[in-house]
FIBAKOL-934037 format. One record per residue: residue number from 1; x, y, z of N, C-alpha, C in turn. Coordinates in pm, 1 decimal, m for minus. Atoms other than C-alpha are relative to their C-alpha. Layout:
N
<node NUM; <X; Y; Z>; <X; Y; Z>; <X; Y; Z>>
...
This chain:
43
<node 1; <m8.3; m118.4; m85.8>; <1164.7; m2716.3; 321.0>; <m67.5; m32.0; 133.9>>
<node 2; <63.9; 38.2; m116.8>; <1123.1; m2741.2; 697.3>; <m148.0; 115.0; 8.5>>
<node 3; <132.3; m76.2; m67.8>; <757.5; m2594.8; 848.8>; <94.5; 114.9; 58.5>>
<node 4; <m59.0; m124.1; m52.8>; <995.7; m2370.9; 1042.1>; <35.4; 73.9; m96.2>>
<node 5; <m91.2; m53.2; 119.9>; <1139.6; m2231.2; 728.5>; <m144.4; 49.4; m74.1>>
<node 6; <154.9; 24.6; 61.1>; <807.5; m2228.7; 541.6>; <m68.2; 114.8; 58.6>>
<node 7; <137.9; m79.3; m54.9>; <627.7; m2030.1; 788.9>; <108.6; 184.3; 28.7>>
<node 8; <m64.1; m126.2; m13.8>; <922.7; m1708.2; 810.1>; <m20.0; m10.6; m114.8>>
<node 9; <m7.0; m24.0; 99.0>; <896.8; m1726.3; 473.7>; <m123.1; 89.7; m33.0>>
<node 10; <127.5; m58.1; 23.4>; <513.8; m1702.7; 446.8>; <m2.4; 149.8; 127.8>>
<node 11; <m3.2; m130.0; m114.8>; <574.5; m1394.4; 756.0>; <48.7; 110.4; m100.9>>
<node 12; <m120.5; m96.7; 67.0>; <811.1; m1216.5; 524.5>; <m70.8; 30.1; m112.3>>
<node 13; <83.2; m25.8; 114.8>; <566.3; m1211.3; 206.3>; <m114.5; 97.7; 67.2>>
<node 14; <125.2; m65.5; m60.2>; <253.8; m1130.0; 433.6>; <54.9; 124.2; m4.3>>
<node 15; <m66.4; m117.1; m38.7>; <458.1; m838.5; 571.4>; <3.1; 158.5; m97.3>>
<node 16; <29.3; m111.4; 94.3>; <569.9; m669.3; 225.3>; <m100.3; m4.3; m56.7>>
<node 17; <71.9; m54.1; 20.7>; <247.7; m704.0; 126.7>; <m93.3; 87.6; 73.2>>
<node 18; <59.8; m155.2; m61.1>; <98.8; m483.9; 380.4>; <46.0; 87.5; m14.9>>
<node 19; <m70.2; m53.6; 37.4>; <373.5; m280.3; 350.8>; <m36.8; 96.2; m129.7>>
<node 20; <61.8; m58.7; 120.8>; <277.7; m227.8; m14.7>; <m113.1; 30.7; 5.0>>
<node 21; <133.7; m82.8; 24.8>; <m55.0; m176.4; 28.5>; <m39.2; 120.5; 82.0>>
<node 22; <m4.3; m88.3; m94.6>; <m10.5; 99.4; 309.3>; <46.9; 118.6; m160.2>>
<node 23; <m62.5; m68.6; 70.5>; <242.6; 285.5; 39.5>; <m104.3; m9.8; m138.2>>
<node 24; <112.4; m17.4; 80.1>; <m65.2; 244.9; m217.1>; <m76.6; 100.5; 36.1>>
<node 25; <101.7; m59.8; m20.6>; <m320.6; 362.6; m60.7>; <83.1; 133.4; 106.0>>
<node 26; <m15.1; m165.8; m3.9>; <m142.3; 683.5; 58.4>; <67.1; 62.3; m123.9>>
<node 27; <6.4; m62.2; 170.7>; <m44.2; 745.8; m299.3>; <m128.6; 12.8; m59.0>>
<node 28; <107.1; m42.1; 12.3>; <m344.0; 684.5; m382.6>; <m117.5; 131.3; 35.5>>
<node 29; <109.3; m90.8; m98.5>; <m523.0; 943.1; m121.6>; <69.8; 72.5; m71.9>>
<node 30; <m69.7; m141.2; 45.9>; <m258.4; 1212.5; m240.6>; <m82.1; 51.1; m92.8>>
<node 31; <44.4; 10.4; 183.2>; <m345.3; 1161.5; m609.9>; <m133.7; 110.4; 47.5>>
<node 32; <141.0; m12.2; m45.6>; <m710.5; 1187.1; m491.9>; <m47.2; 181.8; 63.5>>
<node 33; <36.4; m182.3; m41.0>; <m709.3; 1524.5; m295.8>; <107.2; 87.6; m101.0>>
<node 34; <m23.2; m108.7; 76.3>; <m474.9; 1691.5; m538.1>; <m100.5; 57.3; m129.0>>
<node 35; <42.0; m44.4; 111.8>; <m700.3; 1621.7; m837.5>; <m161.4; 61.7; 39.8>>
<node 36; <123.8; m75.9; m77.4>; <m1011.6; 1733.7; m587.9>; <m3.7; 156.4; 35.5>>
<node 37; <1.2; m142.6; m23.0>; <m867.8; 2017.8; m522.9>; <22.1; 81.6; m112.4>>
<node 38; <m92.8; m118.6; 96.3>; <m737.9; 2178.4; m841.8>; <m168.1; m40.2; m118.0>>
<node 39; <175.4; m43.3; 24.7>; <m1132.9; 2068.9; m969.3>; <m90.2; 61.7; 55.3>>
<node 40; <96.2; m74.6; m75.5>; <m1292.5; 2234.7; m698.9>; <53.8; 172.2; m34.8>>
<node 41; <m68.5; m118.8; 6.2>; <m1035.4; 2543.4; m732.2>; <m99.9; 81.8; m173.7>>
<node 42; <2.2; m36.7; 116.3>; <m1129.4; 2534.4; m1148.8>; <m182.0; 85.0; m14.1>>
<node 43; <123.1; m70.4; 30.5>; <m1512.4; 2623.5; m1098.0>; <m25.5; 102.1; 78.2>>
């Protein structure tokens, strides 16, 4: 595999993994304030 080839490749991995970790961590936050709120609501 050329270096040129090699390195869009490694661009294209980096990428969806930010990608994925953006779409984590605002699932995550959701999660987070729904189950904050419907415990704060319960007492």
């Amino acid at each position: 595999m050329s270096s040129k080839k090699a390195m869009k490749l490694a661009q294209k991995q980096a990428f969806a993994k930010h990608r994925s970790n953006i779409k984590n961590n605002k699932l995550n936050l959701r999660k987070n304030n729904f189950f904050t709120k419907n415990y704060s609501k319960k007492k």
